[in-house]
C-alpha positions in Angstrom: 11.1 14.3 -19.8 9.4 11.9 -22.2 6.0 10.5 -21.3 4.2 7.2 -23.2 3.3 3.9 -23.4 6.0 1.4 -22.9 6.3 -1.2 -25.6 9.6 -3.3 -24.7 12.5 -2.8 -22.0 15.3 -4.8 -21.6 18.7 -3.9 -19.7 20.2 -1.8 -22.5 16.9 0.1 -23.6 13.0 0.9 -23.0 11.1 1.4 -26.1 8.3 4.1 -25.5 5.2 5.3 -28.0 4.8 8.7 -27.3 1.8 8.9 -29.4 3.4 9.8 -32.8 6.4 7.4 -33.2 8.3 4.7 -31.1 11.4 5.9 -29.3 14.2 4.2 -28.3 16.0 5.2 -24.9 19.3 3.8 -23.6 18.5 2.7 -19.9 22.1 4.6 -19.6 20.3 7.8 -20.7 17.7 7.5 -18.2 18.2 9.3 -14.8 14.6 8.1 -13.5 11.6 6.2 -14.5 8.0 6.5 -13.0 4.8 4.5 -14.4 1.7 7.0 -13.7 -1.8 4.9 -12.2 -3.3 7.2 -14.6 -4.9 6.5 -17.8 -3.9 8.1 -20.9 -7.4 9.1 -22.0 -8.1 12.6 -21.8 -10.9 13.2 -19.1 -14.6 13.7 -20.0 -13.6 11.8 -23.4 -16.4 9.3 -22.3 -19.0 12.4 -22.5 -18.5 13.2 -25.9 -20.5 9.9 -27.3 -23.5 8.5 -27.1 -24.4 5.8 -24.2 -24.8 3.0 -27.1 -21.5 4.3 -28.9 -19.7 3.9 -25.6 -21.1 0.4 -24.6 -20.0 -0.5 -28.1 -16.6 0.7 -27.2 -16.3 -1.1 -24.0 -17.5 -4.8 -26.0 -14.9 -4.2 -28.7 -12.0 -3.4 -26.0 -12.8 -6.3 -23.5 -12.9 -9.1 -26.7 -9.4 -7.6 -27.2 -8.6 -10.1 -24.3 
């Protein structure tokens, strides 16, 4: 099993960051593919900064837009 964030797919492959490196699957190596509703940020990560660090957090990702 390989778990990450999908990059590209097309009909011959799905490119995946798994956190360390990009990996490149055949589609013909894959027996089945499931997208999680979950994020990948660990729980409680939110709890570990302050409130102001956090709103600044939230500003910089939404101007990513």
């Amino acid at each position: 099993m390989i778990t990450g964030l999908l990059i590209s797919e097309t009909d011959d492959e799905v490119v995946i960051f798994d956190g360390k490196e990009k990996r490149t699957i055949p589609t013909d190596d894959i027996e089945q593919q499931q997208k999680l509703k979950q994020s990948s940020m660990p729980e409680g990560l939110a709890a570990t900064i302050s409130p102001s660090e956090f709103l600044d957090l939230i500003e910089f990702l939404g101007s990513l837009k």
